[in-house]
VEXPA-872953 format. One record per residue (C-alpha): residue in one letter; x, y, z. Coordinates in Angstrom, 2 decimals. Layout:
<atoms>
<atom type="A" c1="X" c2="Y" c3="Z"/>
...
</atoms>
This chain:
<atoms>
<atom type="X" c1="0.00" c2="0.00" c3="0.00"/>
<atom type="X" c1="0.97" c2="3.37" c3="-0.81"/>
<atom type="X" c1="-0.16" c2="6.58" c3="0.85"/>
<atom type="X" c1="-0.13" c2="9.74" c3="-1.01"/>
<atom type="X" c1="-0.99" c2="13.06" c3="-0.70"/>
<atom type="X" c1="-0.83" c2="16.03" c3="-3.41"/>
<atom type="X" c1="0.02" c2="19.79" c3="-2.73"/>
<atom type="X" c1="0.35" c2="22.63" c3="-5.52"/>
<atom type="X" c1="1.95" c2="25.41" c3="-4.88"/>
<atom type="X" c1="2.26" c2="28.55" c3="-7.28"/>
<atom type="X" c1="5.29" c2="27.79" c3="-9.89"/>
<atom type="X" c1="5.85" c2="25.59" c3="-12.60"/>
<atom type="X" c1="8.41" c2="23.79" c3="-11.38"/>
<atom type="X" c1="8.71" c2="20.71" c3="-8.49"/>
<atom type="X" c1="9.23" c2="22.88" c3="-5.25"/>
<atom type="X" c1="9.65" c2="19.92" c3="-2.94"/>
<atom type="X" c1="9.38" c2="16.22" c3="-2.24"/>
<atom type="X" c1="9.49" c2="14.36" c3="0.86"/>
<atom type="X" c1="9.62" c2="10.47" c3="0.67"/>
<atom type="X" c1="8.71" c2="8.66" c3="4.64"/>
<atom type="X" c1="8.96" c2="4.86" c3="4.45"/>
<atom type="X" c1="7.75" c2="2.25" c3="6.83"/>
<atom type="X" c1="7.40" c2="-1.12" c3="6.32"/>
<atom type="X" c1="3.63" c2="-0.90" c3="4.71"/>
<atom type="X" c1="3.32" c2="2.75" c3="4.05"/>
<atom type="X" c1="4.96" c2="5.07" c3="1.36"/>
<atom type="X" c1="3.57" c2="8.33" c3="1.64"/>
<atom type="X" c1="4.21" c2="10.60" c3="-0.95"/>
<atom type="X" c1="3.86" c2="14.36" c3="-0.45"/>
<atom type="X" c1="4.34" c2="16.88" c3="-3.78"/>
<atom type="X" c1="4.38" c2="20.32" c3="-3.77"/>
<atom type="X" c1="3.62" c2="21.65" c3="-6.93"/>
<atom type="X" c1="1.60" c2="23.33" c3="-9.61"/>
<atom type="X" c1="1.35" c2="20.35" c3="-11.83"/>
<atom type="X" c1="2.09" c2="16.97" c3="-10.48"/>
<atom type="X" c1="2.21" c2="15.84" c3="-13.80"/>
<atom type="X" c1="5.44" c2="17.51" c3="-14.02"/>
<atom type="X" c1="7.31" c2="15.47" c3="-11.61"/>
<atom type="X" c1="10.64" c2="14.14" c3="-12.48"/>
<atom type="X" c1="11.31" c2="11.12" c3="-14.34"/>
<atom type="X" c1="12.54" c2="8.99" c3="-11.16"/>
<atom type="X" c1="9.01" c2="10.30" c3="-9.37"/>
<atom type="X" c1="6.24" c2="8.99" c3="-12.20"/>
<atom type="X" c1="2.94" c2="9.07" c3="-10.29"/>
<atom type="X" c1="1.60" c2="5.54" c3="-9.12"/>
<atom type="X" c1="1.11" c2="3.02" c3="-11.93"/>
<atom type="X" c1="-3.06" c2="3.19" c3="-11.60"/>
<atom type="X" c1="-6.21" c2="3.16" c3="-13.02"/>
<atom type="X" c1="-6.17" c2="6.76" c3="-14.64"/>
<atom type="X" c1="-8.47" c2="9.06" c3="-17.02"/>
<atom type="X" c1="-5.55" c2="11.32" c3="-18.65"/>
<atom type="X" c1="-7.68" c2="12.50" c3="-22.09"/>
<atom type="X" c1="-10.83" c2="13.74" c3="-22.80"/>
<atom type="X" c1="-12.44" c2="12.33" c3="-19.14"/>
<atom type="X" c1="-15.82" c2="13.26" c3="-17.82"/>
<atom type="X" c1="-18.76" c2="15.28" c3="-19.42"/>
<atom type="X" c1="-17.89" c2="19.29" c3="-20.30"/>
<atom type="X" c1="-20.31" c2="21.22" c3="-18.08"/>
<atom type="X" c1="-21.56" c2="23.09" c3="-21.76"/>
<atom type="X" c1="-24.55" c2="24.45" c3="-19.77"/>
<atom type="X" c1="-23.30" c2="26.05" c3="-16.69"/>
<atom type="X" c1="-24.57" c2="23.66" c3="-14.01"/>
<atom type="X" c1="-21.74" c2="23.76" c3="-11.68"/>
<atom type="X" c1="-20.84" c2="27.12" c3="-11.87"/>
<atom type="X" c1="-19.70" c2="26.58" c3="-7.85"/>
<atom type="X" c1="-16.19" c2="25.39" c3="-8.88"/>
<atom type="X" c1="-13.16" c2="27.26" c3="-9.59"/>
<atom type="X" c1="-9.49" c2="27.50" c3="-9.67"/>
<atom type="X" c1="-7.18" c2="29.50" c3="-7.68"/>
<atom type="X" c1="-4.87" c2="31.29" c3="-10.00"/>
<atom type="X" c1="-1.88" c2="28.63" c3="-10.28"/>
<atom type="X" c1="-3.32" c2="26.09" c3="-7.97"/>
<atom type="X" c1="-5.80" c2="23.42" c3="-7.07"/>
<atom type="X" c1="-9.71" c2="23.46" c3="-7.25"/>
<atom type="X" c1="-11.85" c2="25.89" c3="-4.82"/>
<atom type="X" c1="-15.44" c2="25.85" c3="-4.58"/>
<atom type="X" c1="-17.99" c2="28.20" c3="-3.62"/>
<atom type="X" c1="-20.42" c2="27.65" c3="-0.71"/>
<atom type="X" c1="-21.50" c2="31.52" c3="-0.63"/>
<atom type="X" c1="-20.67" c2="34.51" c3="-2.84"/>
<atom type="X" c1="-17.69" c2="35.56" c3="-0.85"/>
<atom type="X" c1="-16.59" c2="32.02" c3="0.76"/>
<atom type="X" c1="-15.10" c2="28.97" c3="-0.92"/>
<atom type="X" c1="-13.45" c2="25.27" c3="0.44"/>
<atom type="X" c1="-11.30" c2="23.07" c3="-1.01"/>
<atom type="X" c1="-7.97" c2="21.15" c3="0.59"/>
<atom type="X" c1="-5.15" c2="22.67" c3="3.24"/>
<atom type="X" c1="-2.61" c2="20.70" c3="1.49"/>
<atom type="X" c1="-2.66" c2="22.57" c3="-1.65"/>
<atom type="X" c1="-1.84" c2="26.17" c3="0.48"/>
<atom type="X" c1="1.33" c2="23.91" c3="1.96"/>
<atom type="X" c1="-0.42" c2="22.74" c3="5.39"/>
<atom type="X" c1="1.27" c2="19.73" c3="4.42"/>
<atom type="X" c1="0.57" c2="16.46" c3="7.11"/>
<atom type="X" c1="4.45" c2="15.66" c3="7.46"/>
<atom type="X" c1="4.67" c2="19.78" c3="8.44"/>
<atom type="X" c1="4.28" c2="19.95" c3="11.92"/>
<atom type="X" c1="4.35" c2="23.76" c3="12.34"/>
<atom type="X" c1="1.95" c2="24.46" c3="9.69"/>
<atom type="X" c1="-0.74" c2="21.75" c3="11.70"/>
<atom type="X" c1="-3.34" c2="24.25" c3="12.30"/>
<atom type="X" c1="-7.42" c2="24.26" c3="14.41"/>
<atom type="X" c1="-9.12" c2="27.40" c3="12.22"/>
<atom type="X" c1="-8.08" c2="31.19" c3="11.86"/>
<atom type="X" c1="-4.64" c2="30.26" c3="13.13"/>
<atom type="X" c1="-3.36" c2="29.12" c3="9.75"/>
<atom type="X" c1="-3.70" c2="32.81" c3="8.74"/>
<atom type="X" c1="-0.19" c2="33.75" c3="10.67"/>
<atom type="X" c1="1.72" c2="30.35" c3="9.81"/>
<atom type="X" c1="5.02" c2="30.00" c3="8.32"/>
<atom type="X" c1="6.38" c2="28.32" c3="5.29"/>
<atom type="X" c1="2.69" c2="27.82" c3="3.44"/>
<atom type="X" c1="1.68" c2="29.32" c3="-0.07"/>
<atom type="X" c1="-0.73" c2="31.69" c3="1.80"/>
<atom type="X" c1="2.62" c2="33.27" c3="4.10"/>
<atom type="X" c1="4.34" c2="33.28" c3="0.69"/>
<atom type="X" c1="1.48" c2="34.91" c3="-1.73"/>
<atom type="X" c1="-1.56" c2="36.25" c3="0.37"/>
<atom type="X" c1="-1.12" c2="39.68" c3="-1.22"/>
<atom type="X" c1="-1.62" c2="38.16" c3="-4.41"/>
<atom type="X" c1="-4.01" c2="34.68" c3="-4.34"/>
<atom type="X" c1="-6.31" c2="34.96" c3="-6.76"/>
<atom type="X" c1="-9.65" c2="33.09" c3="-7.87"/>
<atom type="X" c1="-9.98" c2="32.12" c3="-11.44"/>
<atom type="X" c1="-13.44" c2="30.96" c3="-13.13"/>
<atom type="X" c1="-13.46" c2="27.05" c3="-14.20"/>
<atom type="X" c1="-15.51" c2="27.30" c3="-17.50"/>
<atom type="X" c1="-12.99" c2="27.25" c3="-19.73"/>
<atom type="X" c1="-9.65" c2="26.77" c3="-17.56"/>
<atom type="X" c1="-6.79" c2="26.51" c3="-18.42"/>
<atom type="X" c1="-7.49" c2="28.06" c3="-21.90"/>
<atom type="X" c1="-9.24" c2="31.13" c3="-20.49"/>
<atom type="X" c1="-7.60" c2="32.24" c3="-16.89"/>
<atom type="X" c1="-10.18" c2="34.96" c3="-15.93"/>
<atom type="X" c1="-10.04" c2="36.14" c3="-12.08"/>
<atom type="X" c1="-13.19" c2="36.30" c3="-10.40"/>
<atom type="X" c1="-12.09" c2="36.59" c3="-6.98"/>
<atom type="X" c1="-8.95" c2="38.16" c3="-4.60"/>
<atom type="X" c1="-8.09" c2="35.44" c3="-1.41"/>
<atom type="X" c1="-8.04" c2="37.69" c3="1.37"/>
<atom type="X" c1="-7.94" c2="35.53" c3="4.40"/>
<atom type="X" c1="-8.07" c2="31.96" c3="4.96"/>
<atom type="X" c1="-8.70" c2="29.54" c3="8.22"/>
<atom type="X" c1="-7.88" c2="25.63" c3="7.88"/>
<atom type="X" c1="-8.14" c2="22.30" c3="9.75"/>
<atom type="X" c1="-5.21" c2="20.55" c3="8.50"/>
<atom type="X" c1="-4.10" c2="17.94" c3="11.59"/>
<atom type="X" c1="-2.10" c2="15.36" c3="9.47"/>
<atom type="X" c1="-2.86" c2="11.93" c3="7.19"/>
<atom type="X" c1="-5.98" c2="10.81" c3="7.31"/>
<atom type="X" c1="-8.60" c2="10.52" c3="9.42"/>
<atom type="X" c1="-6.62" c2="13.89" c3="9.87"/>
<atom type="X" c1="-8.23" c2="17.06" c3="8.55"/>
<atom type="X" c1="-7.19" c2="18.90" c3="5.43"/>
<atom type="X" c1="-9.85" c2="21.59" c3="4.77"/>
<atom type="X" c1="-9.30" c2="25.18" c3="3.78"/>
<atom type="X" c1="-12.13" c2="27.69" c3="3.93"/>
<atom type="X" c1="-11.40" c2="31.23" c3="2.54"/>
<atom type="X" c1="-12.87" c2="34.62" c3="2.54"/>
<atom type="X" c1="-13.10" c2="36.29" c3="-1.00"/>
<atom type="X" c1="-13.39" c2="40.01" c3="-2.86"/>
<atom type="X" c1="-15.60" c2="39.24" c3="-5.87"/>
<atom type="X" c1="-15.13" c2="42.85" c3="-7.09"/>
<atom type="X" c1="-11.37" c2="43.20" c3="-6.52"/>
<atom type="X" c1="-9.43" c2="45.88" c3="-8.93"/>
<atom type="X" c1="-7.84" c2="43.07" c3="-10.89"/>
<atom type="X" c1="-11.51" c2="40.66" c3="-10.99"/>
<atom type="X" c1="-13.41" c2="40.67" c3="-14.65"/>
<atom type="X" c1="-16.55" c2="42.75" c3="-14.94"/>
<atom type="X" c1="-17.85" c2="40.38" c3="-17.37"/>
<atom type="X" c1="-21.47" c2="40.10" c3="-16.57"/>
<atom type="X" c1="-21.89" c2="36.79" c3="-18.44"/>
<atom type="X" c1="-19.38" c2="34.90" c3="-15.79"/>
<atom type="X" c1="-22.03" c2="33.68" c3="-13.11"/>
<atom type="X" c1="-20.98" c2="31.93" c3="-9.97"/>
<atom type="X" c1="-23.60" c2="30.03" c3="-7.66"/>
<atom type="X" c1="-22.40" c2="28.40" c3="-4.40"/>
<atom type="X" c1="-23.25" c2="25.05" c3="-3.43"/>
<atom type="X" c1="-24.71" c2="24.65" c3="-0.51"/>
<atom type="X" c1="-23.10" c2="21.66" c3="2.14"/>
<atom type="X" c1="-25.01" c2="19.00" c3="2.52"/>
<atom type="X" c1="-26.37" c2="18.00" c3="6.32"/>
<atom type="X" c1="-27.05" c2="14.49" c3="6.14"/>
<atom type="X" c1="-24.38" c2="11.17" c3="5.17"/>
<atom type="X" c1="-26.12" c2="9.95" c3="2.35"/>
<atom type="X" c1="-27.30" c2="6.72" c3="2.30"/>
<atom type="X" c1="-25.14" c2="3.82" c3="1.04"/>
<atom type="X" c1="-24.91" c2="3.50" c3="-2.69"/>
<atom type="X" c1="-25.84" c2="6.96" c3="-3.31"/>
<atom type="X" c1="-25.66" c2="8.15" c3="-6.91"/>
<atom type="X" c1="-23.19" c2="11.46" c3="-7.07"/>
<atom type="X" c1="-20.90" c2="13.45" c3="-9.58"/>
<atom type="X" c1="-17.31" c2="14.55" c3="-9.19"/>
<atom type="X" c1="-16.98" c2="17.89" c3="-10.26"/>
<atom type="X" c1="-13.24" c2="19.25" c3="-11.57"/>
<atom type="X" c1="-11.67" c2="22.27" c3="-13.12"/>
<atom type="X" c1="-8.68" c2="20.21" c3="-15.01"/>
<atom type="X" c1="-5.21" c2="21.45" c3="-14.40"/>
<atom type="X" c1="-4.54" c2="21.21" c3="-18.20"/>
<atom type="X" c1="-6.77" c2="21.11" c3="-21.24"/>
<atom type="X" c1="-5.89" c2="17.54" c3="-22.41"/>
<atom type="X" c1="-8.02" c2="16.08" c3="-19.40"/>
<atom type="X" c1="-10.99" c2="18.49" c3="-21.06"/>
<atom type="X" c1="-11.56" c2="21.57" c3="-22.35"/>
<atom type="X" c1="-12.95" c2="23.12" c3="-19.57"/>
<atom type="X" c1="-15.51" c2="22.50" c3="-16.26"/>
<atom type="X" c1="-16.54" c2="18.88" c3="-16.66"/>
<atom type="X" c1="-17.82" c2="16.49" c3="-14.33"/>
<atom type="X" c1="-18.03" c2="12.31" c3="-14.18"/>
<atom type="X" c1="-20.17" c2="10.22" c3="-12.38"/>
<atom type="X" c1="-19.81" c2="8.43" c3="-8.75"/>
<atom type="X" c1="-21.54" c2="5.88" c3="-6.87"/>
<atom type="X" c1="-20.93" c2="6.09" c3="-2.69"/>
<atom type="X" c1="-20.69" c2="3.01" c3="-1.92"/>
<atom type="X" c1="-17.38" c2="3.19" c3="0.39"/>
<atom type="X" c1="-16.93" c2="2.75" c3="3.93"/>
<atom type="X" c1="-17.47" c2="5.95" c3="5.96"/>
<atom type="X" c1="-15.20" c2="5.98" c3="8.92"/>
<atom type="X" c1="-12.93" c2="8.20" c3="11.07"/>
<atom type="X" c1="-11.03" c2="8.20" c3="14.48"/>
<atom type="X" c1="-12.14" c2="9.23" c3="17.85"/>
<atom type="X" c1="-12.03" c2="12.82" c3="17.56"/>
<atom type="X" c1="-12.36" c2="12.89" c3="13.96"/>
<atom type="X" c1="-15.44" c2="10.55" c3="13.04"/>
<atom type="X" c1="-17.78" c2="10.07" c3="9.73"/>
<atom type="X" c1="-14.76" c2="12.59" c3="8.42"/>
<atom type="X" c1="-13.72" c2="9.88" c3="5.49"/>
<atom type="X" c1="-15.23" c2="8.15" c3="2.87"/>
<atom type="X" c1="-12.76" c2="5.42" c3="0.62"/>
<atom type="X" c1="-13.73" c2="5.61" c3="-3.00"/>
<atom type="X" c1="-12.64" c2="3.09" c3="-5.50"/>
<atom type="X" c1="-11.75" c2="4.09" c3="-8.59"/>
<atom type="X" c1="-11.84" c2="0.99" c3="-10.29"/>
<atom type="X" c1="-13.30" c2="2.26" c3="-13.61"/>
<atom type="X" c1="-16.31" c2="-0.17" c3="-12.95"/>
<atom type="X" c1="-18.54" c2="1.09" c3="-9.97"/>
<atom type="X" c1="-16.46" c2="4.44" c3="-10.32"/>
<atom type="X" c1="-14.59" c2="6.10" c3="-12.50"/>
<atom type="X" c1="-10.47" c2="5.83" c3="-13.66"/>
<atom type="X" c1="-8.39" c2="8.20" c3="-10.84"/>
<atom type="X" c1="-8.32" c2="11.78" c3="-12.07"/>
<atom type="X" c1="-5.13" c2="13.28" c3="-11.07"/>
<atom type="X" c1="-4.68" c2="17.20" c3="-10.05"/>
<atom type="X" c1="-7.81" c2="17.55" c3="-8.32"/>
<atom type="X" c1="-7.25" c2="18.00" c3="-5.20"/>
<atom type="X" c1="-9.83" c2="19.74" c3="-3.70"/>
<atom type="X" c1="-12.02" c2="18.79" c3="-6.57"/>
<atom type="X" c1="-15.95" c2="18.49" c3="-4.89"/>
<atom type="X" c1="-17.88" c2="15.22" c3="-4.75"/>
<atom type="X" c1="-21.84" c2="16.18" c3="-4.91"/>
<atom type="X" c1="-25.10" c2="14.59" c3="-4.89"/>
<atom type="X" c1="-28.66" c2="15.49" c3="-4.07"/>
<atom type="X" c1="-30.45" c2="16.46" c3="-0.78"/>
<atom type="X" c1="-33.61" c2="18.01" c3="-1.17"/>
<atom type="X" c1="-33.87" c2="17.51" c3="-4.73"/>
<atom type="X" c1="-31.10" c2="20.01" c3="-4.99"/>
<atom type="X" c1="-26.91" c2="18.98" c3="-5.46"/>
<atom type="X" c1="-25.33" c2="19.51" c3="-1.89"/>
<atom type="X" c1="-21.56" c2="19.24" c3="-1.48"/>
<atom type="X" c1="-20.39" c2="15.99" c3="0.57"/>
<atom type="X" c1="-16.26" c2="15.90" c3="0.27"/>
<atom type="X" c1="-13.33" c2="16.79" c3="-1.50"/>
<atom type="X" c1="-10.88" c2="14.63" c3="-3.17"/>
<atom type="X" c1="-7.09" c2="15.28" c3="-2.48"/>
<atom type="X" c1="-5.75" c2="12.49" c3="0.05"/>
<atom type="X" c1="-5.88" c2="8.66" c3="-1.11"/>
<atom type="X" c1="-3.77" c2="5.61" c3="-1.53"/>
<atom type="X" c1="-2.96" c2="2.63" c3="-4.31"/>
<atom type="X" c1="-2.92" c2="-0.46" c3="-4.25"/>
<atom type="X" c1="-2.89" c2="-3.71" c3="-7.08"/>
<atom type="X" c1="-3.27" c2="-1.25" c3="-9.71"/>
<atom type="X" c1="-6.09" c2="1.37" c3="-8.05"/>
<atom type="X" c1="-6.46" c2="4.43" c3="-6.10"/>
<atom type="X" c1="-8.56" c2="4.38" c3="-3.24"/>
<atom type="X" c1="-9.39" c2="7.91" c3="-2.82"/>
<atom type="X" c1="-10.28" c2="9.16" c3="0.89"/>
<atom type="X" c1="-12.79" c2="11.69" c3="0.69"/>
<atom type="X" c1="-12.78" c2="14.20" c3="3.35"/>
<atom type="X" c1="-16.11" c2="14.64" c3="4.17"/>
<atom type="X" c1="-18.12" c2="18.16" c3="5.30"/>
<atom type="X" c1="-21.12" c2="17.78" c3="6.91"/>
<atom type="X" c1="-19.24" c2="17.51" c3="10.41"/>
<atom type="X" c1="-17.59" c2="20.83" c3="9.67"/>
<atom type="X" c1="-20.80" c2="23.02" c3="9.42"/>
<atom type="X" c1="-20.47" c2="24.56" c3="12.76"/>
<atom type="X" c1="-16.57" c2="25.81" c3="12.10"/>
<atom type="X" c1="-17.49" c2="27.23" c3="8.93"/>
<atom type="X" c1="-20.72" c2="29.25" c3="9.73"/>
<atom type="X" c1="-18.57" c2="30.60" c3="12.85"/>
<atom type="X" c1="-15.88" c2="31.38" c3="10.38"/>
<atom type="X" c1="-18.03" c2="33.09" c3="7.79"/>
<atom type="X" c1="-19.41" c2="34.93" c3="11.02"/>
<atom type="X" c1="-16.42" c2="36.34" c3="12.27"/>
<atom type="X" c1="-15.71" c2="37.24" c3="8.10"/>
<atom type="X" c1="-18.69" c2="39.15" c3="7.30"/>
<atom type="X" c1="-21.33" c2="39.09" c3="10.39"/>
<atom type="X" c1="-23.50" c2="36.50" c3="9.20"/>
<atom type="X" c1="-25.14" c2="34.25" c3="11.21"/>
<atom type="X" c1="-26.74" c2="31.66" c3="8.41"/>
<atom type="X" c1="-25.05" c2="29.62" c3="5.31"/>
<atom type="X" c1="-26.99" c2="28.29" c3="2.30"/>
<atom type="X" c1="-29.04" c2="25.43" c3="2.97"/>
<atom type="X" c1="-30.63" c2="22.81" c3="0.51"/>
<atom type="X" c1="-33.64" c2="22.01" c3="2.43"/>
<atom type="X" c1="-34.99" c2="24.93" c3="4.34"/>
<atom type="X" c1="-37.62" c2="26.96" c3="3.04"/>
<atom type="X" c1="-35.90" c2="30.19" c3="2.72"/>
<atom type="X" c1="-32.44" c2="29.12" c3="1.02"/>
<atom type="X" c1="-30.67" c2="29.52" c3="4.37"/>
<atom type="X" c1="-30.08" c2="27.97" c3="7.74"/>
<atom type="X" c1="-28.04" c2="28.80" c3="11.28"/>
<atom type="X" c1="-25.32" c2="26.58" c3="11.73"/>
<atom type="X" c1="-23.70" c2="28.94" c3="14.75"/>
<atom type="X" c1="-23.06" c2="26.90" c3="17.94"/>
<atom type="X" c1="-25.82" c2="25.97" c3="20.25"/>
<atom type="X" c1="-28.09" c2="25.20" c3="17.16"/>
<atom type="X" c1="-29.12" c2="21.97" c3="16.17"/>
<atom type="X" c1="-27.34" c2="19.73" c3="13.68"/>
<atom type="X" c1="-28.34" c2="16.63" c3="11.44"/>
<atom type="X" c1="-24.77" c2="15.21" c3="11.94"/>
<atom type="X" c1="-22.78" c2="15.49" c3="15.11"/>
<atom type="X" c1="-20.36" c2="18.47" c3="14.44"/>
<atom type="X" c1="-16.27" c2="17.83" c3="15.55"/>
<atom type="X" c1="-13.94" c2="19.49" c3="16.99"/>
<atom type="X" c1="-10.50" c2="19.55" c3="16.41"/>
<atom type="X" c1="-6.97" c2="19.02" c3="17.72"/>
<atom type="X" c1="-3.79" c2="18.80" c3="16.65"/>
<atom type="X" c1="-2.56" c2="15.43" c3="17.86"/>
<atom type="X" c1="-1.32" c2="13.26" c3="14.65"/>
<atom type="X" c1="-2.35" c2="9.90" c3="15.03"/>
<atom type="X" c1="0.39" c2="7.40" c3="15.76"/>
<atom type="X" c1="1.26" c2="3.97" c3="14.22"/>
<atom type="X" c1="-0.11" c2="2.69" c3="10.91"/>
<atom type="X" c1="-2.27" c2="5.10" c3="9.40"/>
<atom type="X" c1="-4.45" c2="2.36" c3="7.13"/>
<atom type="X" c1="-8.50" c2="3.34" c3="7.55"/>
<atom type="X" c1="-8.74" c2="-0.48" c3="8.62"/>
<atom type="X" c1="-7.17" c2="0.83" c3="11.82"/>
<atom type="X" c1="-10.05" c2="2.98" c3="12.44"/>
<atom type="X" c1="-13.75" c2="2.97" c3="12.94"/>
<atom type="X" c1="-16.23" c2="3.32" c3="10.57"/>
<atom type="X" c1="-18.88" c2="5.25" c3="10.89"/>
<atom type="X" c1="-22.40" c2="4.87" c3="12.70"/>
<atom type="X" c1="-25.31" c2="6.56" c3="12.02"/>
<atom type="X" c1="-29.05" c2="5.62" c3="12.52"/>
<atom type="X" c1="-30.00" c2="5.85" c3="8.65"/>
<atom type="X" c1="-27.17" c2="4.02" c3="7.48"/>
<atom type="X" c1="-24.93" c2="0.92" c3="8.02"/>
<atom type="X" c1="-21.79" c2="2.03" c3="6.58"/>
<atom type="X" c1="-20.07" c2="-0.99" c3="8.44"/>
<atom type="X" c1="-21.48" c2="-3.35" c3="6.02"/>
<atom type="X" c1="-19.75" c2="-6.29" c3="4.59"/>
<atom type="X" c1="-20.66" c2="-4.24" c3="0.94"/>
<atom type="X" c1="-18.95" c2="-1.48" c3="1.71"/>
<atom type="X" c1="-15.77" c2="-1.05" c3="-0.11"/>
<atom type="X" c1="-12.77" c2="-0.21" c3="2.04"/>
<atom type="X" c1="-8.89" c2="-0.45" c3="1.56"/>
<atom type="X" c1="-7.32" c2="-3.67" c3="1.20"/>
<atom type="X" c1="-5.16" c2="-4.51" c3="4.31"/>
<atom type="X" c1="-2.30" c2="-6.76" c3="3.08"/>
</atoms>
């Protein structure tokens, strides 16, 4: 088995690469723009993989939610002025033990893309990235859970300008968030896998492919339903796409598409990825308090409630329990057959049908 995790940095060259063996782990952590640009003696893993013309072109504007950051990874919008995607790809790398970080303290780390370039971190729209790099949106702060491998956290949420100086005034360029979904869905839920490709070859744009949830959900003690293993087998799901971290997962809640995880963190093995999907709908109360200490808002989209919008602030009610966080890594052999899946009443995610990660 081999652990990997991708991080893109600005640049066009291979910044760094840091190689820690064990005796059943190889985790693999890349920090660049591209990481199909490594060097010849660091090929990506010999998998399953969609290089050329994968998914469906989103011709009609569906998913206008999901972006780029200007020389970097996939962000997508959950409000007009707020978008998610992975830690790793700002450099709150898992081996980095002084860029670990519990929310708004990431902000004043060292040694991360955001210390580097937060006077300059820029949103571009997806449509027709990479051919057409048109900024939507200035960064202008971020807070991140980012606590190590999996069942670790690596989630960045941002606050955005839409109308900085250097943002198009194109009226045509329409973004609408995506609201985050508040219930696990139930196993063998039908979803799509929505990506901005990091070059045009993959597609010409926006495009999206289809996925069936049908992975264990599990987690560790303080980090629980926070992971869902997806197998891309190119059966059940699709070929591995690579450089997409922080690439959304979506399906419907509601009768309207709610966002569940982002890809970014997996692992191979006999010629597959398992991707680990770091799930959202524990987060909720982080974020809204987040947003609120942003702009003063109190509620965040919401698929099901009658007016478009919900309180997630603390002391209100949640669908799924909402975690914490610390910063403790979690010692020994991180395989997700080492922790516990998840239980909750509307779903057995500890079935015997649920896919999961080899342990060999």
């Amino acid at each position: 088995m081999r652990l990997i995790s991708y991080t893109f940095l600005n640049g066009d060259t291979l910044n760094k690469l840091t190689l820690l063996f064990s005796l059943v782990t190889l985790l693999v952590l890349v920090d660049c723009i591209n990481p199909l640009e490594l060097p010849a003696q660091h090929k990506e893993p010999n998998v399953l993989r969609c290089e050329k013309d994968c998914g469906t072109y989103d011709a009609n504007d569906e998913f206008t939610f999901q972006a780029r950051r200007a020389g970097g990874a996939n962000v997508t919008f959950i409000e007009d002025d707020i978008i998610l995607s992975s830690a790793h790809i700002l450099g709150f790398e898992p081996n980095k033990k002084n860029t670990l970080s519990c929310g708004a303290e990431a902000a004043t780390k060292r040694n991360t893309d955001w210390a580097h370039h937060k006077r300059s971190m820029y949103v571009v729209d997806g449509k027709n990235y990479p051919n057409k790099k048109i900024i939507i949106a200035k960064v202008l702060d971020i807070s991140a859970r980012a606590t190590g491998l999996p069942p670790g956290y690596d989630i960045v949420v941002a606050h955005v300008d839409r109308n900085c100086k250097k943002c198009s005034k194109d009226v045509n360029i329409k973004i609408t968030p995506i609201a985050i979904a508040n219930n696990l869905p139930l196993m063998d839920t039908k979803a799509l896998h929505v990506v901005v490709p990091g070059n045009s070859q993959m597609n010409k744009g926006r495009f999206y492919v289809d996925h069936l949830l049908n992975g264990r959900i599990w987690g560790a003690q303080n980090t629980s339903c926070s992971r869902q293993t997806i197998k891309h087998d190119g059966k059940l799901n699709p070929p591995m796409l690579f450089d997409t971290s922080g690439s959304p997962v979506i399906y419907k809640e509601c009768g309207k598409y709610v966002l569940h995880g982002l890809h970014g963190n997996g692992a191979q093995d006999n010629g597959y990825m398992y991707e680990f999907l770091q799930l959202l709908q524990t987060q909720k109360e982080w974020i809204q308090s987040e947003i609120y200490r942003w702009t003063g808002r109190t509620e965040m989209l919401d698929s099901c409630s009658p007016t478009g919008t919900r309180s997630f602030m603390p002391g209100n009610e949640f669908d799924v329990l909402q975690n914490g966080c610390n910063k403790e890594t979690f010692a020994g052999d991180p395989h997700p057959q080492n922790f516990p899946s998840c239980r909750i009443s509307h779903s057995i995610w500890d079935s015997i049908w649920a896919i999961r990660m080899p342990k060999r």
